[in-house]
C-alpha positions as CSV (number, residue, x, y, z in Angstrom):
1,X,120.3,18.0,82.1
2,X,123.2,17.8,84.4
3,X,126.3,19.5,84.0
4,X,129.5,19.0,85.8
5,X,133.2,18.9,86.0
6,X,135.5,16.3,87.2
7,X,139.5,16.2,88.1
8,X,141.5,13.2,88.6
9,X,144.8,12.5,88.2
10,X,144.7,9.9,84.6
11,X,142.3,10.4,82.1
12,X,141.0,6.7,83.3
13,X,140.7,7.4,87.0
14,X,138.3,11.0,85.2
15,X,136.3,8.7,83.2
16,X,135.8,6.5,85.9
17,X,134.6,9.6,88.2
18,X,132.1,10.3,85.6
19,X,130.5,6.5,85.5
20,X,130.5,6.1,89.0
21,X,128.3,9.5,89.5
22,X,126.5,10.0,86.2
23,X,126.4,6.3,84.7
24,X,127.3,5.2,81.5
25,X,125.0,7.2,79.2
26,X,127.0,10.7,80.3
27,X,128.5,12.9,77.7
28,X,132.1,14.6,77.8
29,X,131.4,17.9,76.6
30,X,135.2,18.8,76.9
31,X,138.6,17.7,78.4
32,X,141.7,18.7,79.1
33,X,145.2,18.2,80.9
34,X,146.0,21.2,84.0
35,X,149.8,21.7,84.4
36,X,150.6,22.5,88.0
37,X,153.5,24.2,88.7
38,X,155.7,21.9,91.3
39,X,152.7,19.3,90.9
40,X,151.9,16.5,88.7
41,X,149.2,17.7,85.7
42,X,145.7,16.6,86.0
43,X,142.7,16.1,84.0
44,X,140.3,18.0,83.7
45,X,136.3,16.4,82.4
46,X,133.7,18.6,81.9
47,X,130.7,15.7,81.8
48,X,126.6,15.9,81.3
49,X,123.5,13.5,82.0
50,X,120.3,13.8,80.6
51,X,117.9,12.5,83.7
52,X,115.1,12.5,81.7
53,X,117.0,9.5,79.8
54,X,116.9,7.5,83.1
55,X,112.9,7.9,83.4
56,X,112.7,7.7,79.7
57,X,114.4,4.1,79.9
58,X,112.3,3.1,82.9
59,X,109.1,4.0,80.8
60,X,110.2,1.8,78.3
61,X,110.7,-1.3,80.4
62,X,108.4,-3.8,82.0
63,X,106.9,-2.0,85.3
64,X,109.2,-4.5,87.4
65,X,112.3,-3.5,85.7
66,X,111.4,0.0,85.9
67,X,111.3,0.7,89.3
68,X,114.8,-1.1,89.9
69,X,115.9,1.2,87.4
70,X,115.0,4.1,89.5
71,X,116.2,2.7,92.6
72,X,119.6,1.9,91.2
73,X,119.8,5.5,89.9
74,X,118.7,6.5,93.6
75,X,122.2,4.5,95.0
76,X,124.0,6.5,92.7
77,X,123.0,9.4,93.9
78,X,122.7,8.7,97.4
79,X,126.4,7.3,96.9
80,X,127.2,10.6,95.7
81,X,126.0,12.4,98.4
82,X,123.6,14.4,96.3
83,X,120.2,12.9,97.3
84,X,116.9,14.5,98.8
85,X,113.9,13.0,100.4
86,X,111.6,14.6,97.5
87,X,113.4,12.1,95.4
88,X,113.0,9.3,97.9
89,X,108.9,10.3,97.9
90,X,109.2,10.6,93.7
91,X,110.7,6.7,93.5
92,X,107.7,5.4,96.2
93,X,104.8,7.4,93.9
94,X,106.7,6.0,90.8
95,X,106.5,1.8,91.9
96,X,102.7,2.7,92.5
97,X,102.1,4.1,89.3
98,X,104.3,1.2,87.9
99,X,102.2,-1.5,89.5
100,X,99.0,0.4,88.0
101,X,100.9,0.2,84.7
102,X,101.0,-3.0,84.8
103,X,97.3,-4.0,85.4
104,X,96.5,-1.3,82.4
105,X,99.2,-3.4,79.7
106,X,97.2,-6.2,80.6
107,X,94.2,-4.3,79.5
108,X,95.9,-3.0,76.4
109,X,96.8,-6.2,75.2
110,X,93.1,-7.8,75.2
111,X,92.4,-5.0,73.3
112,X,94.8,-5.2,71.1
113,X,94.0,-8.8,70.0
114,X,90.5,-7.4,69.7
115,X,91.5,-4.8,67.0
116,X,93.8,-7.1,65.2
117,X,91.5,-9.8,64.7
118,X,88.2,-6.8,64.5
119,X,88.5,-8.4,60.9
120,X,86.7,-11.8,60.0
121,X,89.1,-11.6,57.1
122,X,91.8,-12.6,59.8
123,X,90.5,-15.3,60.2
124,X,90.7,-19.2,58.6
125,X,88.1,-20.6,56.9
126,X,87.5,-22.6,59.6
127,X,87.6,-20.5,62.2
128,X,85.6,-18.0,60.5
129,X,82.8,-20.5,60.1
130,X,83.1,-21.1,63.6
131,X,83.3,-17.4,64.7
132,X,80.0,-16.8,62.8
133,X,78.4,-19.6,65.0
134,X,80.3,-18.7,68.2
135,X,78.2,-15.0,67.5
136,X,74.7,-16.9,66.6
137,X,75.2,-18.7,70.0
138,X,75.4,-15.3,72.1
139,X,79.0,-14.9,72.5
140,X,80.0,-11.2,71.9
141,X,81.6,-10.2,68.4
142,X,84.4,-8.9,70.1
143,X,84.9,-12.2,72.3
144,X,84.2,-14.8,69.3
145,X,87.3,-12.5,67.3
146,X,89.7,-12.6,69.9
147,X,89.0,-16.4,70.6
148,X,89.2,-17.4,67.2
149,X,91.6,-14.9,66.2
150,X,94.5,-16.1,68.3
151,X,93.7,-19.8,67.2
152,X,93.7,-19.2,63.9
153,X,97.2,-17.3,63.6
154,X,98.5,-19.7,66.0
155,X,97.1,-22.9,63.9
156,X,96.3,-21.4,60.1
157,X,96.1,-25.0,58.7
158,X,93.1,-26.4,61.3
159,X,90.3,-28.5,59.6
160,X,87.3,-27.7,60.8
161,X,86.5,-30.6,63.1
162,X,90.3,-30.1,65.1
163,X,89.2,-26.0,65.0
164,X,85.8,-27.0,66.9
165,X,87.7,-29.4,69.3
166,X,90.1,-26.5,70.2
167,X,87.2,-23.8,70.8
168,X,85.0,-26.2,72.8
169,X,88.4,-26.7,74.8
170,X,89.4,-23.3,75.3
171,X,85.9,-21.9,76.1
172,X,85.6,-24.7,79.0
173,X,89.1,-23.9,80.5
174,X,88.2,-20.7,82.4
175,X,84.8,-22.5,83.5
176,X,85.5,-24.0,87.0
177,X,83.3,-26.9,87.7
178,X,83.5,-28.8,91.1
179,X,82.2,-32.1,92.0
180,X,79.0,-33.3,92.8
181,X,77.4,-34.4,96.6
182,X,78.5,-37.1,97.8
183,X,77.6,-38.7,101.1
184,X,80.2,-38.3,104.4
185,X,80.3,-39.5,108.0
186,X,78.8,-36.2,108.8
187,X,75.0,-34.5,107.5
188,X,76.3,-32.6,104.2
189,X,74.0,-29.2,104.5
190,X,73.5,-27.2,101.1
191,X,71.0,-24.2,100.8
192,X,69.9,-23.1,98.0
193,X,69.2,-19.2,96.7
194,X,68.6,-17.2,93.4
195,X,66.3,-14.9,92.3
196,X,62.3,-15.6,91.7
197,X,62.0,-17.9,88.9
198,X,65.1,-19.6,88.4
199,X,63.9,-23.3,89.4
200,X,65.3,-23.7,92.8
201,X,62.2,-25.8,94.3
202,X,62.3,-28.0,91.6
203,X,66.2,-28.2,91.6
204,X,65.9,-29.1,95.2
205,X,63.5,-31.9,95.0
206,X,65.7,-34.0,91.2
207,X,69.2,-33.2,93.9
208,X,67.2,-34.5,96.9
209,X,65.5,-37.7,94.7
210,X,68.8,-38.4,93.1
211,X,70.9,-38.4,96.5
212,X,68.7,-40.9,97.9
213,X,68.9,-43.2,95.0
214,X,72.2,-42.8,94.2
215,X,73.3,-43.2,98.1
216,X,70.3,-45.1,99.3
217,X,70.7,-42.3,102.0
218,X,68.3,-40.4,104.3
219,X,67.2,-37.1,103.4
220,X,65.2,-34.0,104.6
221,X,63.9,-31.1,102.9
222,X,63.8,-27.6,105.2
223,X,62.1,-24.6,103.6
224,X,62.5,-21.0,104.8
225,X,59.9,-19.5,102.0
226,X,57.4,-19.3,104.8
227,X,56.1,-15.8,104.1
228,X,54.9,-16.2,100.5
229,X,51.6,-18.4,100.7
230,X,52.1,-21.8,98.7
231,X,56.1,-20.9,99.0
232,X,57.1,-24.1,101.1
233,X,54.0,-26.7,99.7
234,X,55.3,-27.4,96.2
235,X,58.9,-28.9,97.8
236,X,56.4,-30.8,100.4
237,X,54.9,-32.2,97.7
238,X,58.1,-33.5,96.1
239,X,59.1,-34.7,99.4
240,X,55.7,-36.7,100.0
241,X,55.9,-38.2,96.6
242,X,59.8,-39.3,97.1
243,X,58.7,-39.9,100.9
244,X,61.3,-37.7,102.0
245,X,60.6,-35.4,105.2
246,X,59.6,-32.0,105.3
247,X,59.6,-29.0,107.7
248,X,58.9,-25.3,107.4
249,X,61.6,-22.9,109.3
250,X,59.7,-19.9,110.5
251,X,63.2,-18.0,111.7
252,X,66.6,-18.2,111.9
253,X,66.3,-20.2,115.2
254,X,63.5,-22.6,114.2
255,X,65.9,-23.4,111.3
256,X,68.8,-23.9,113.6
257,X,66.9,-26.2,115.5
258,X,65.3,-28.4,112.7
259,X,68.5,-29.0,111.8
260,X,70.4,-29.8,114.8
261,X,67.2,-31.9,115.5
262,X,68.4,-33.9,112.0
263,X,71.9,-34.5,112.6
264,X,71.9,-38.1,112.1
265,X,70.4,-37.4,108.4
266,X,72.7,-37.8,105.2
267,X,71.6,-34.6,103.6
268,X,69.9,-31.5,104.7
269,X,68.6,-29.4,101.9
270,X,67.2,-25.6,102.5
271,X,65.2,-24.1,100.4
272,X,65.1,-20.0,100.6
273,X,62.5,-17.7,98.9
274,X,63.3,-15.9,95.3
275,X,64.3,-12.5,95.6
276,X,65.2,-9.9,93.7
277,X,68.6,-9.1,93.8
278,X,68.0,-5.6,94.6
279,X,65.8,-6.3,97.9
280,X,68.6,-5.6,100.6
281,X,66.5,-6.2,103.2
282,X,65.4,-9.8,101.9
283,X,68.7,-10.0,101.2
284,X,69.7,-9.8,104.7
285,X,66.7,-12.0,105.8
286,X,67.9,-14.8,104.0
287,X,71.3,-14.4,105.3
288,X,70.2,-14.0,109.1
289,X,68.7,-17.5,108.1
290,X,71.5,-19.1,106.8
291,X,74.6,-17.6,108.9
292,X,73.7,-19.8,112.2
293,X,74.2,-23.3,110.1
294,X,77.2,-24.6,109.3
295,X,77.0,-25.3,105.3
296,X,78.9,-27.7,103.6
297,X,77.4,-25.6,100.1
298,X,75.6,-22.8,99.2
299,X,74.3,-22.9,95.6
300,X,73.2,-20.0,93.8
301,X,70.9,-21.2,91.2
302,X,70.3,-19.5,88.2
303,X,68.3,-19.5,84.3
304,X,70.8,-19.3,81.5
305,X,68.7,-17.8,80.0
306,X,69.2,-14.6,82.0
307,X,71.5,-12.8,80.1
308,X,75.4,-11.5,81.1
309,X,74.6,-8.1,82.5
310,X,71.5,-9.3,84.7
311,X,73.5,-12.3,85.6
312,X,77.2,-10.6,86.5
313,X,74.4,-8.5,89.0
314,X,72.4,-11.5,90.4
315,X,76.1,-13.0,91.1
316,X,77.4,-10.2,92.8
317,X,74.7,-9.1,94.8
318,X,74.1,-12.8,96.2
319,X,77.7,-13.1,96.9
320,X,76.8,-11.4,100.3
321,X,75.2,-14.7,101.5
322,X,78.6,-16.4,101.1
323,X,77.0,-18.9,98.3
324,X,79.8,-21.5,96.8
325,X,79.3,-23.4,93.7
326,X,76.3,-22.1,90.7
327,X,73.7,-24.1,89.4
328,X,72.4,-23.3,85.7
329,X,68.8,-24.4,85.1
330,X,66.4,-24.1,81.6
331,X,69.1,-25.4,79.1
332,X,66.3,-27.1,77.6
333,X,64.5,-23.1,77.0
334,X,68.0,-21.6,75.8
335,X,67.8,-20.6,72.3
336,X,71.7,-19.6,73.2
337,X,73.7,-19.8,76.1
338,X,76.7,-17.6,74.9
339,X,76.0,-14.8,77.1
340,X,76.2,-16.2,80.3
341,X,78.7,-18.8,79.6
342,X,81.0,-15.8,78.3
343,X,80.4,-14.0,81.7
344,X,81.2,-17.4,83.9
345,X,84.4,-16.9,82.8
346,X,85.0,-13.5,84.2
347,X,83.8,-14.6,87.5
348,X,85.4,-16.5,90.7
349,X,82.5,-19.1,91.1
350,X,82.7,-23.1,90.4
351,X,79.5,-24.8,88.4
352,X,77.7,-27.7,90.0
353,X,75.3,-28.5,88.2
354,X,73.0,-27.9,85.2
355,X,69.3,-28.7,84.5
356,X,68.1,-29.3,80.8
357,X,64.2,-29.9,81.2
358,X,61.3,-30.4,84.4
359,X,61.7,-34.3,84.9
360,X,62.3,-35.2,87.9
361,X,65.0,-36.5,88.5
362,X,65.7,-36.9,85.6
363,X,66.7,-33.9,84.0
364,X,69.7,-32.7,86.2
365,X,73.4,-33.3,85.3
366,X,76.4,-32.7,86.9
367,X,78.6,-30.0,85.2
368,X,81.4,-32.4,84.2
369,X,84.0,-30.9,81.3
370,X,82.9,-33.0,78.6
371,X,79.6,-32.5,78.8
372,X,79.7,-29.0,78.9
373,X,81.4,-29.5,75.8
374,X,79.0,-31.1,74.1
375,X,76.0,-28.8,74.8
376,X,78.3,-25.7,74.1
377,X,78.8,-27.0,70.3
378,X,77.8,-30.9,69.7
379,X,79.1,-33.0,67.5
380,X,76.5,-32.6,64.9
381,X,77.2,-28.5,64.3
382,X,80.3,-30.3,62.1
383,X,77.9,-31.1,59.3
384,X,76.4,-27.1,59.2
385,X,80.7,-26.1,59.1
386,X,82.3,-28.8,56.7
């Protein structure tokens, strides 16, 4: 706390003293009128601020109003006269911790939803039906309340069928989905990458068959999994069934080549070899393949059936070969597809496509909104709810 003591010549021009220097929350402790011999009296203000009440008040407001709360009681003293570099440094530390404040609220308020809506008994009878199947779908406890829970206090009243429409709807808006291939003036180039056994061969070949019937365009396959033995025959054999070319890159030049060679060509597909994401050094392999061509796309195809934590990895580690868009194969194997779908969201990726079974080419869909929908929760679930 402050103390200090203030003369003017009114009571008024005291008080004023007082708010101009100390602000509007000081306290007169005590006043009185000074009789000068041969002068005109004075007043006399003995006045206190509690600082602590300025931080206080900044704690209690949103970040962005706190620090101009601090920097408007830094004027005041700077205006005063009474002002110190320490302070200046204090503020600067203060709008950092301010900003970080404001990152944790965001924090705090998911988990608050999550404990007030911990209880299924929060919930409407529709939504609780649908939370129960959100859970038996792979979506997390905590992620089915919170979804459900805000629906359900912000529409009590839903019948079951509007309560599914608004789930399906909600789920899909933090999904980003982009569009699929089409054919330009210029060759579009996509590679392809994921780890071992996701389906990116076949993936390759239902894309490659599709864009040529679709467009009635010229195509060529290019596979880099030169190393493994029978790595590059399986897409040769889709390309000599849907008599589309093949070649084998053996480096980062021969692959450079085949496709300059193959400019006038609608498509150019590349096909790498399934790694690990933990193999740095493959890692970087594939990458000194893929860094000389210009891409157009760079799909990262994985299962969904791989599960959030080994998919959030597989993401982030293949984000070091600059890949663009996901792919999501074996819907057809999914006994639920929660997990990964819950995870999409959390990530700064489009969706493509999807595959749901091994026909080719007919098993490969692109990921359009109502669609994902659909395969999320399908119409029928309404006669296990009603």
């Amino acid at each position: 706390m402050r103390i200090k003591k203030y003369k003017a010549p009114t009571m008024k021009e005291a008080r004023d003293l007082v708010s101009r220097e100390l602000g509007e929350k000081a306290v007169i402790l005590s006043s009185r009128t000074i009789d000068k011999p041969g002068a005109d009296s004075e007043v006399e203000i003995v006045a206190a601020i509690d600082d602590q009440a300025k931080i206080s008040a900044a704690l209690k407001s949103k970040p962005s109003e706190s620090v101009d709360i601090l920097q408007n009681y830094l004027q005041k003293k700077q205006e005063s006269g009474k002002t110190d570099d320490g302070f200046k440094k204090y503020l600067d530390i203060a709008g950092r911790i301010f900003d970080q404040i404001g990152n944790l609220s965001d924090s705090m308020a998911e988990l608050s939803d999550s404990v007030k809506y911990r209880n299924i008994n929060s919930l409407s009878k529709s939504y609780s039906s649908i939370y129960k199947l959100l859970c038996d779908n792979g979506f997390s406890e905590d992620y089915s309340l919170r979804l459900c829970g805000s629906l359900s206090s912000e529409n009590p009243d839903d019948q079951v069928a509007v309560a599914l429409k608004r789930v399906r709807s909600k789920l899909i808006a933090n999904i980003r989905t982009i569009a699929p291939l089409k054919k330009k003036k210029e060759p579009v180039i996509t590679s392809f990458v994921g780890p071992t056994g996701s389906g990116k061969t076949t993936t390759i070949a239902k894309l490659g068959i599709v864009s040529k019937l679709l467009f009635d365009s010229n195509i060529i396959f290019i596979s880099t999994d030169t190393r493994k033995i029978g790595g590059a025959e399986q897409l040769e054999t889709y390309g000599a069934v849907a008599g589309i070319p093949f070649e084998a890159a053996y480096s980062p030049h021969d692959l450079k080549e085949i496709v300059l060679k193959n400019y006038e060509t609608d498509f150019i597909f590349i096909d790498t070899p399934g790694i690990s994401q933990f193999d740095g050094l493959r890692m970087k392999e594939i990458n000194s393949f893929l860094m000389p061509v210009s891409h157009d796309y760079i799909y990262l195809v994985q299962s969904i059936n791989s599960g959030k934590k080994n998919f959030l990895s597989v993401t982030n580690e293949f984000r070091k070969v600059n890949v663009s868009a996901l792919i999501f194969t074996k819907f057809d194997e999914a006994a639920s597809i929660g997990e990964v779908l819950e995870a999409m969201q959390t990530i700064n990726l489009p969706l493509a496509y999807y595959t749901n079974g091994q026909k080719v080419p007919e098993d490969l869909e692109p990921a359009e909104t109502d669609k994902l929908e659909q395969i999320i929760f399908p119409d029928e679930v309404l006669g296990h709810l009603e």
